[in-house]
Every structure is written in structure tokens, then in C-alpha cells.
C-alpha positions as protocol buffer text, in pm:
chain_id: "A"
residue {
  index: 1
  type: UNK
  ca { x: -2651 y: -1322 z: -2213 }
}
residue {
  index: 2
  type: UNK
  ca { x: -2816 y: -1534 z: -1967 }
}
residue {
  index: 3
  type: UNK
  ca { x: -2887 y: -1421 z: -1601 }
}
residue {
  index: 4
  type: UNK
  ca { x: -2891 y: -1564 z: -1251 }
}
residue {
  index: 5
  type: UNK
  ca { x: -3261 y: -1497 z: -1261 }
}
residue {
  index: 6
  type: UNK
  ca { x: -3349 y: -1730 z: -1648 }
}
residue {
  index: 7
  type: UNK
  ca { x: -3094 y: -1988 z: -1558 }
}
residue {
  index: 8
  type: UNK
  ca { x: -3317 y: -2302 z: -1575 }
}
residue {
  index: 9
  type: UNK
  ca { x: -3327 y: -2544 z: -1317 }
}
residue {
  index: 10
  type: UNK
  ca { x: -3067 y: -2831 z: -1323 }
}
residue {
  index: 11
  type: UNK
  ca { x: -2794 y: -2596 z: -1490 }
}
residue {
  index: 12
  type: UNK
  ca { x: -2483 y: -2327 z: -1376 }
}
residue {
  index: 13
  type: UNK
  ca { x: -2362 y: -2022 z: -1555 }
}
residue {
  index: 14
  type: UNK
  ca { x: -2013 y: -2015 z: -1636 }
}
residue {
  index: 15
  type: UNK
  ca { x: -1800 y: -1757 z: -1645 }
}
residue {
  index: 16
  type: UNK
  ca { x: -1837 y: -1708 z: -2030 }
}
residue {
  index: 17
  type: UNK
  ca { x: -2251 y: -1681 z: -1999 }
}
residue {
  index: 18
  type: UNK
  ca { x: -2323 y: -2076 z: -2125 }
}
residue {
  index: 19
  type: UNK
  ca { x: -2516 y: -2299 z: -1930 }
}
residue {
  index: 20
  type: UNK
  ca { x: -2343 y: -2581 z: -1787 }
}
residue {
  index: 21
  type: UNK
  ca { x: -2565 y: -2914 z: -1689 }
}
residue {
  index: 22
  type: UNK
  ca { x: -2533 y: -2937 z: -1272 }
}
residue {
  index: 23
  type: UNK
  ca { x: -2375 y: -3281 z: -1325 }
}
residue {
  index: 24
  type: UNK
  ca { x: -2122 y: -3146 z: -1485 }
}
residue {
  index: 25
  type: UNK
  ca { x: -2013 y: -2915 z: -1238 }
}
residue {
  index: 26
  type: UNK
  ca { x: -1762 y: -3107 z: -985 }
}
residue {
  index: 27
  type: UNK
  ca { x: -1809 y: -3089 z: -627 }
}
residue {
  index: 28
  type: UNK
  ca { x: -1502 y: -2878 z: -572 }
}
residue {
  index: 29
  type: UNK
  ca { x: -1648 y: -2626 z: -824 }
}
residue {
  index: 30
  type: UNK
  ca { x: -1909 y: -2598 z: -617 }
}
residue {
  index: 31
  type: UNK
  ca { x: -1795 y: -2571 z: -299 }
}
residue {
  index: 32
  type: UNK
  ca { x: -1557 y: -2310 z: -429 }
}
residue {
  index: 33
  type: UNK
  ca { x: -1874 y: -2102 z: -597 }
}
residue {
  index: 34
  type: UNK
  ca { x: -1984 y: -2128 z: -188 }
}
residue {
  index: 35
  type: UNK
  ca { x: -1717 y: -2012 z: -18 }
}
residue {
  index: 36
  type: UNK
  ca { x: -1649 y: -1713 z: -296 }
}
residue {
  index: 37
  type: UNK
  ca { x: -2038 y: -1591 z: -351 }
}
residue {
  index: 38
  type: UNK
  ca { x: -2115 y: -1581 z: 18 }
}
residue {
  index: 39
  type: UNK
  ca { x: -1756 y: -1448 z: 137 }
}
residue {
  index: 40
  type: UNK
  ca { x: -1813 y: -1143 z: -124 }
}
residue {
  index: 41
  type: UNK
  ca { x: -2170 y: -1082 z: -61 }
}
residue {
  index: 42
  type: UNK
  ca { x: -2038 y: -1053 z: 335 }
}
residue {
  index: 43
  type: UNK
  ca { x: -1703 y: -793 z: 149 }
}
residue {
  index: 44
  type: UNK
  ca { x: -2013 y: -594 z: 3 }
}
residue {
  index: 45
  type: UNK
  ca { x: -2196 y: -577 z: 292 }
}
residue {
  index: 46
  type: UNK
  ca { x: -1920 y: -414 z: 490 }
}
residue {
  index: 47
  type: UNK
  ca { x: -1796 y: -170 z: 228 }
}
residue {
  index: 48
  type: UNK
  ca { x: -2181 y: -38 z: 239 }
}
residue {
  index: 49
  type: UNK
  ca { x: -2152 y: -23 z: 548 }
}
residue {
  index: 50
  type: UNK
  ca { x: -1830 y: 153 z: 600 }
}
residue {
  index: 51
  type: UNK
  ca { x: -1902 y: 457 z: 329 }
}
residue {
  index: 52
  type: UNK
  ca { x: -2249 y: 512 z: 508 }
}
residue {
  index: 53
  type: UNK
  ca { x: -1998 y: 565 z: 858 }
}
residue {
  index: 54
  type: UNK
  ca { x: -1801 y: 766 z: 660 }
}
residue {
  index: 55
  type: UNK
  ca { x: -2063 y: 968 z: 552 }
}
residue {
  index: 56
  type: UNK
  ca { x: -2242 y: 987 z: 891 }
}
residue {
  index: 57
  type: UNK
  ca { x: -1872 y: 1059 z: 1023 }
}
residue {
  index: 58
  type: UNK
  ca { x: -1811 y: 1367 z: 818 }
}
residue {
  index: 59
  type: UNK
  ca { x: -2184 y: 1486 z: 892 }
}
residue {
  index: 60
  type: UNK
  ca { x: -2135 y: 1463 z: 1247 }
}
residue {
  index: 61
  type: UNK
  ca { x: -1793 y: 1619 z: 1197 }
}
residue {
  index: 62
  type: UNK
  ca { x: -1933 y: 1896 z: 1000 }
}
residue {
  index: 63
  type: UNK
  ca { x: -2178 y: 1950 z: 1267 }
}
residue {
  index: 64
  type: UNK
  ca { x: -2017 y: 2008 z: 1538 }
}
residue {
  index: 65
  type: UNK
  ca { x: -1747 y: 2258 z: 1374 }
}
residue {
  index: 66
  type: UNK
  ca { x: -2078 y: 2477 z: 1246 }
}
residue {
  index: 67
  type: UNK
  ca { x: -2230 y: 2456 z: 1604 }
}
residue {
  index: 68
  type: UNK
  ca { x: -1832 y: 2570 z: 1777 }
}
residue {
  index: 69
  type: UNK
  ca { x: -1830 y: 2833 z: 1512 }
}
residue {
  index: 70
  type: UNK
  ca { x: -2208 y: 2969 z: 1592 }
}
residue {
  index: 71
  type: UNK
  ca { x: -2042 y: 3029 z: 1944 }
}
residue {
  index: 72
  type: UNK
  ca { x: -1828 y: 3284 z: 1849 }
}
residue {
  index: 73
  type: UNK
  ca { x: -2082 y: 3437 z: 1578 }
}
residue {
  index: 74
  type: UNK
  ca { x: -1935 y: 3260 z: 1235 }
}
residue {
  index: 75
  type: UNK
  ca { x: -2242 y: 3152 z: 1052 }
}
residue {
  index: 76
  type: UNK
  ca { x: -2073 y: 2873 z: 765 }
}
residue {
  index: 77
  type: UNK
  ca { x: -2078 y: 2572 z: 712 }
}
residue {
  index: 78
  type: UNK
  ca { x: -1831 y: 2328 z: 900 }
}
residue {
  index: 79
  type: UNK
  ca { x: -1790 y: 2068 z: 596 }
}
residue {
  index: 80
  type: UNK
  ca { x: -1463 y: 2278 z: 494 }
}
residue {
  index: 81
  type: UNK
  ca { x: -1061 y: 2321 z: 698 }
}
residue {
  index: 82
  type: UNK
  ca { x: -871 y: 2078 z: 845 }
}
residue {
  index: 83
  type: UNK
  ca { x: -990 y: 1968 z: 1196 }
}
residue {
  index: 84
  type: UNK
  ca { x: -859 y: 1766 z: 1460 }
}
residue {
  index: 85
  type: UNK
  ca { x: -1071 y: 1691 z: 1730 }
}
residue {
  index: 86
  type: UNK
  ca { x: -969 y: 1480 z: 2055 }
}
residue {
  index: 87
  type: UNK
  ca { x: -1204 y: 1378 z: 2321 }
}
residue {
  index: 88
  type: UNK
  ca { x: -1249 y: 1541 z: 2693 }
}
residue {
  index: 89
  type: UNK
  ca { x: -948 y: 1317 z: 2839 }
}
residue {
  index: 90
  type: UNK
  ca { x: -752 y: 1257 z: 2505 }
}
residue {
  index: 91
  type: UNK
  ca { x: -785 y: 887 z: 2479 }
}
residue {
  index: 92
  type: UNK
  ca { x: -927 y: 931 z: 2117 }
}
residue {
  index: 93
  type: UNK
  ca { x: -954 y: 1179 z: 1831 }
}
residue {
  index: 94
  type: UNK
  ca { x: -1079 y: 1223 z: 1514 }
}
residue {
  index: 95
  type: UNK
  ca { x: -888 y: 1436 z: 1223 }
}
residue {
  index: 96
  type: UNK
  ca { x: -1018 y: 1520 z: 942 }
}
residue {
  index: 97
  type: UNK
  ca { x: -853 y: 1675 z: 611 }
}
residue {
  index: 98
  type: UNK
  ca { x: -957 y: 1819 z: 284 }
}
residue {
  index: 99
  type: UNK
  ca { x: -698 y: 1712 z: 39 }
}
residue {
  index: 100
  type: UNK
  ca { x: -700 y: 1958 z: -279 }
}
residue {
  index: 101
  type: UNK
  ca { x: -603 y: 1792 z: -604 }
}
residue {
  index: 102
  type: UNK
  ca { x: -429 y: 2072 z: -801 }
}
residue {
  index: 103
  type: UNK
  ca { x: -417 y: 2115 z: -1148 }
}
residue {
  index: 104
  type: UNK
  ca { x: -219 y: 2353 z: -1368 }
}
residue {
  index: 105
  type: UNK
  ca { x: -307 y: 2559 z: -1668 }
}
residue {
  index: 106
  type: UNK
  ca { x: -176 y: 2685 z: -1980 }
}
residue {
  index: 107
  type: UNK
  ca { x: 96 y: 2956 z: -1773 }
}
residue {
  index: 108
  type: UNK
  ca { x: 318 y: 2612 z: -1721 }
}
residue {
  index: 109
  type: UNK
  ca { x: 450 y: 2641 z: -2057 }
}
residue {
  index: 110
  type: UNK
  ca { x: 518 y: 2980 z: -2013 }
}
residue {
  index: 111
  type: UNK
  ca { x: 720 y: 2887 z: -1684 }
}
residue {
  index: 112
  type: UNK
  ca { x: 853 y: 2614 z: -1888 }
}
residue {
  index: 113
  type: UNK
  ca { x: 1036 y: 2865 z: -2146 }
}
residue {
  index: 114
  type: UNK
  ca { x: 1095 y: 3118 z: -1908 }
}
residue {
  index: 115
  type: UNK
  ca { x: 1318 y: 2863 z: -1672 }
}
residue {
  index: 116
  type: UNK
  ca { x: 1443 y: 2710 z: -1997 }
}
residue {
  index: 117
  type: UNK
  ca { x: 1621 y: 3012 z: -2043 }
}
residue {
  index: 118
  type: UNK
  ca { x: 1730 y: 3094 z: -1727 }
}
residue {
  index: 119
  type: UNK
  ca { x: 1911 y: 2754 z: -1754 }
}
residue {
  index: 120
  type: UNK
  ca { x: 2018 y: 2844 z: -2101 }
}
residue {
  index: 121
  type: UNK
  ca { x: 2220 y: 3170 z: -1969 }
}
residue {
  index: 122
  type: UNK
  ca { x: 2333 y: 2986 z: -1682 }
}
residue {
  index: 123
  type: UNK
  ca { x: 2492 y: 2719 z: -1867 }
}
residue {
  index: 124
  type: UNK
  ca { x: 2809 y: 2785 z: -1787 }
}
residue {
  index: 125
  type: UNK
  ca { x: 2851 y: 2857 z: -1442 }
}
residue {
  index: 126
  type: UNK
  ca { x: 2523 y: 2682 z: -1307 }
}
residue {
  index: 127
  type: UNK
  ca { x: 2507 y: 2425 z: -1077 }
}
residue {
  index: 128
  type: UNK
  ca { x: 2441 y: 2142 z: -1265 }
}
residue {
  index: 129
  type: UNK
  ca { x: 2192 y: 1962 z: -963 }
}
residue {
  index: 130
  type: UNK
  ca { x: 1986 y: 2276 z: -1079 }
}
residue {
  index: 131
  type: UNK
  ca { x: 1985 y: 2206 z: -1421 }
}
residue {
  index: 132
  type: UNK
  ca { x: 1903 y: 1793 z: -1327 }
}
residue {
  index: 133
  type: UNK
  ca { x: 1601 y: 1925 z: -1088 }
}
residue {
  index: 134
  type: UNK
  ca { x: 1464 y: 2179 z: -1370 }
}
residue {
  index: 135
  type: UNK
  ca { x: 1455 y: 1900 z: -1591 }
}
residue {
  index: 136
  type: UNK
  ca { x: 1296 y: 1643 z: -1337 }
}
residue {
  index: 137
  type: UNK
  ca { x: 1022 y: 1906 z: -1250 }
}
residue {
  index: 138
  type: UNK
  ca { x: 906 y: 1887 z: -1597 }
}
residue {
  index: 139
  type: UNK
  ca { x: 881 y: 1504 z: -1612 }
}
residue {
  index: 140
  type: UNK
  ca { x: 559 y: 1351 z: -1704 }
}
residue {
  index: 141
  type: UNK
  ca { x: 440 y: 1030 z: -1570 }
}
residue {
  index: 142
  type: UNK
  ca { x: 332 y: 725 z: -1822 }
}
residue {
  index: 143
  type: UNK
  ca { x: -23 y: 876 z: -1823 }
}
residue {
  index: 144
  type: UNK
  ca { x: 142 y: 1210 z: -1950 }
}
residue {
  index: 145
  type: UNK
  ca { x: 93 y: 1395 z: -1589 }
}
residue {
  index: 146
  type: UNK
  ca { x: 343 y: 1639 z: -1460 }
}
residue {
  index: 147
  type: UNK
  ca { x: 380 y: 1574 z: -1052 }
}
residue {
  index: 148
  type: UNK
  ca { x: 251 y: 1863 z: -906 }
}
residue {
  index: 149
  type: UNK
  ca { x: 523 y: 1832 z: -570 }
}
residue {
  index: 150
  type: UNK
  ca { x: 823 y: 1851 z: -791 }
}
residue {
  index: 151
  type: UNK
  ca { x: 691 y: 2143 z: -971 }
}
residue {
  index: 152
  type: UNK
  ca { x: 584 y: 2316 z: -680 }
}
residue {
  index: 153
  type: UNK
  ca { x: 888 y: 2274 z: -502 }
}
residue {
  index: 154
  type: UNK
  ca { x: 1070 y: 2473 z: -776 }
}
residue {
  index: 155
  type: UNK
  ca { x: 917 y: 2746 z: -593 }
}
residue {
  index: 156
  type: UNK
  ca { x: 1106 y: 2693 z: -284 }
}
residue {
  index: 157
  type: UNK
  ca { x: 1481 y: 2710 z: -457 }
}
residue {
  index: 158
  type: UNK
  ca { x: 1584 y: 3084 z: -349 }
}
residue {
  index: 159
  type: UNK
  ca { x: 1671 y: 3211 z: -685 }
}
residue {
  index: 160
  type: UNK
  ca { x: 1752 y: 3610 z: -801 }
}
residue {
  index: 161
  type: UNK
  ca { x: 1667 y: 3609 z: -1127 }
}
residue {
  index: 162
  type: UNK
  ca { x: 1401 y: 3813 z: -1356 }
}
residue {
  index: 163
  type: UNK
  ca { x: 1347 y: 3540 z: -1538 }
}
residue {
  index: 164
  type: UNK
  ca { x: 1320 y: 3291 z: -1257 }
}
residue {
  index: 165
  type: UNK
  ca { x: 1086 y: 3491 z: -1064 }
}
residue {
  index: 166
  type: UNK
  ca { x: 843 y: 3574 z: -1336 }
}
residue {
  index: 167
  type: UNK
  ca { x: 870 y: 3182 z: -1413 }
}
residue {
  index: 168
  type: UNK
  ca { x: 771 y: 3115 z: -990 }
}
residue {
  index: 169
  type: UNK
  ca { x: 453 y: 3365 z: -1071 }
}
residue {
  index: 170
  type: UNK
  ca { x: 365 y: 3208 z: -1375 }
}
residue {
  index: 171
  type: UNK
  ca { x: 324 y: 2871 z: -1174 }
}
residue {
  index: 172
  type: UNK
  ca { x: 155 y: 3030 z: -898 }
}
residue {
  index: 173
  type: UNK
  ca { x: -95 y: 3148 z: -1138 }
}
residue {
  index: 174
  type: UNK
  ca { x: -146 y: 2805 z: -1305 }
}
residue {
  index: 175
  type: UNK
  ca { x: -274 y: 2638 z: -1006 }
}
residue {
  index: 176
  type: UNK
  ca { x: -603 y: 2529 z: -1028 }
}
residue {
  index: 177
  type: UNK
  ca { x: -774 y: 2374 z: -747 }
}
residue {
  index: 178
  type: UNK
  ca { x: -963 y: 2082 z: -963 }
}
residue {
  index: 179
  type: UNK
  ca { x: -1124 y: 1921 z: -684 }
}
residue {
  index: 180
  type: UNK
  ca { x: -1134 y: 1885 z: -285 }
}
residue {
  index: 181
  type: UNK
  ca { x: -1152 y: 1468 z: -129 }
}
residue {
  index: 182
  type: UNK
  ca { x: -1195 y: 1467 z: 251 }
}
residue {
  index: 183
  type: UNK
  ca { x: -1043 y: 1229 z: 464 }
}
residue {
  index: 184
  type: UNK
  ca { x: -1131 y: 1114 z: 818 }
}
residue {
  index: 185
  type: UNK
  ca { x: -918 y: 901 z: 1027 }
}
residue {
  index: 186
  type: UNK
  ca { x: -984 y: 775 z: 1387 }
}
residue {
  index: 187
  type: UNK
  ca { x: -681 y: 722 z: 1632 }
}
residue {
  index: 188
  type: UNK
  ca { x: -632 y: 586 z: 1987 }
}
residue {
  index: 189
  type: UNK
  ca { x: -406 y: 684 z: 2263 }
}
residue {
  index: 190
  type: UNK
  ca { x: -145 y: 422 z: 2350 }
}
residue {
  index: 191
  type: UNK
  ca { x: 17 y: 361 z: 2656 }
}
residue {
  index: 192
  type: UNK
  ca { x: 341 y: 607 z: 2574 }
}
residue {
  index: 193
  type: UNK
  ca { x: 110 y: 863 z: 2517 }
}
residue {
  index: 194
  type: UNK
  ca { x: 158 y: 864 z: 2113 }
}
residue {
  index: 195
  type: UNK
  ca { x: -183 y: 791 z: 1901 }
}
residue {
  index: 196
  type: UNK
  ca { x: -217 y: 473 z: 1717 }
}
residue {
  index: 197
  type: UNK
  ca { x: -484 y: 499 z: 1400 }
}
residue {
  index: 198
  type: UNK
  ca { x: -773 y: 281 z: 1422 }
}
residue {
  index: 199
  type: UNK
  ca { x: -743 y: 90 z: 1087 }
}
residue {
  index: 200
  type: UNK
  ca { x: -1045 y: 91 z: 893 }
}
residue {
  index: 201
  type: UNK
  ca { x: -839 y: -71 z: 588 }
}
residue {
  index: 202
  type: UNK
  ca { x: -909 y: -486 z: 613 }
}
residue {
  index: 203
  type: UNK
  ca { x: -582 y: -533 z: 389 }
}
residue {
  index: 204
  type: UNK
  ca { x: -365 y: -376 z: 640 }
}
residue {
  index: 205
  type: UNK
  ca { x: -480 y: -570 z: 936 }
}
């Protein structure tokens, strides 16, 4: 395909790769091509520019939690925890998280069947809103993913069963932590004293 770089003089690229004589480009076409190409090339600049302060963010973060932890005689490194860290009067403060993105193994079918037949015996005297948020646990979503909060909050219904309780343990043991994503946000005190987020996030401006 032909590139920005062989396109010969007096021509345009189209958006299918052929070259296009200029005179037959219209003067809107162009002006559009303007406004687009330099608007983006200003978008890229600005992402760039907002992971490298995210990165330098999280650095900074990081360092200051390992140099409060050397204080007290904790040598590690202060890139993992939650933190929330306000400034000497509280006008600002920074908070950063470390979101885990769970996973869950092969002990969720055994769960599965286990709760299956705890619902099985019940049948007849079970609450059926039981039964309806067994059942919704165990929903996939159209990329074949079982939510992780409705399973885990199976864990929370205060159930004395054998069964029920060896299912609980066999989703305890399925979690897998798969991977960690850290998040820093930036927030301002407002005048009733509540904290407002700075918004880093152009489409919700």
C-alpha cells in the first residue's frame, strides 16, 4: 500500500490506499483533512503526555510510601496497598488503589455441583429468591465470563449446610489473583469541606 512518505507530489491518499489527483480533492475535503490531522496529532500529544504523569505519579507515590515505611524500619517496596495521601492542610489528596482482577479455577464446578444439590434437597421448602440468586451467580456474560461479584457474594448468604459450606471453600480456593491495575486519582477540597476529583478524563468535562 502506498504511504504518506511515496505519495507523489500533486496527489492524496484516500482512505482505501489509491492516489487521488489534488484537483480532485474538494476544498471542503481538505479543510476537513486540516482540522482532523492536526486536532488528533494535538489528542496524541496529550495522551503521551498524560500516561508519562501517570507514571511519574505512581513513582513519586511509590516513593514516598518506601521512604514513610524506612521510618519505622519496613524495608519494601511502596508500589503495592491502597494509599490515600492528603496534603499538610487538606486542600488536596492523592489516592491510589491496586485493583485485583480475580479469576477462578477448575474448584467452580465443583462449587457448582455441590450448591446444585443443596438446591436439589431444598426444593421443597427453599426460598425460591435463593434458588433465582444460585442460578444468577452462575450466569455467564456474552463473552462466556462468570461475574466474579455475584459469585462472590454467594459467600456472604449465612447458610448451615455441609454441602453449602464445602461449596463457599471450594470458591475460596478458586480465586486466582490474575493480575493487579493501579489507579491514581487526584481530588480537591470544596468549599463544604467534601473532595471533588480533579478530572483527568476530557470526555467527562
Amino acid at each position: 500500500m502506498t504511504t504518506e512518505n511515496t505519495i507523489p507530489p500533486g496527489y492524496w491518499k484516500n482512505a482505501r490506499g489509491d492516489l487521488v489527483p489534488e484537483s480532485r480533492v474538494t476544498d471542503i475535503d481538505k479543510l476537513r483533512d486540516q482540522v482532523v490531522r492536526d486536532l488528533c496529532k494535538m489528542a496524541e500529544e496529550r495522551s503521551q503526555g498524560l500516561s508519562k504523569f501517570k507514571l511519574d505519579s505512581m513513582q513519586d507515590v511509590a516513593a514516598l510510601v518506601t521512604t514513610s515505611m524506612e521510618k519505622y524500619g519496613v524495608k519494601t517496596g511502596g508500589d503495592k496497598g491502597n494509599v490515600t495521601l492528603p496534603t499538610y492542610d487538606g486542600e488536596y489528596k492523592i489516592v491510589r488503589q491496586m485493583a485485583d482482577h480475580l479469576t477462578f479455577g477448575e474448584q467452580l464446578q465443583a462449587a457448582k455441583e455441590l450448591i446444585d444439590r443443596c438446591v436439589i434437597r431444598w426444593a421443597k421448602d427453599s426460598d425460591d429468591n435463593i434458588k433465582a440468586l444460585v442460578t444468577h451467580a452462575f450466569q455467564t456474560d456474552k463473552e462466556g465470563k462468570i461475574n466474579t461479584g455475584r459469585v462472590l457474594g454467594l459467600r456472604k448468604i449465612d447458610i448451615k449446610d455441609e454441602d453449602w459450606l464445602l461449596a463457599m471453600q471450594a470458591i475460596s480456593d478458586s480465586i486466582t489473583v490474575a493480575s493487579t491495575k493501579p489507579y491514581i486519582r487526584f481530588y480537591k477540597r470544596n468549599a463544604s469541606g467534601s473532595y471533588d476529583a480533579i478530572n483527568l478524563d476530557m470526555a467527562a468535562l
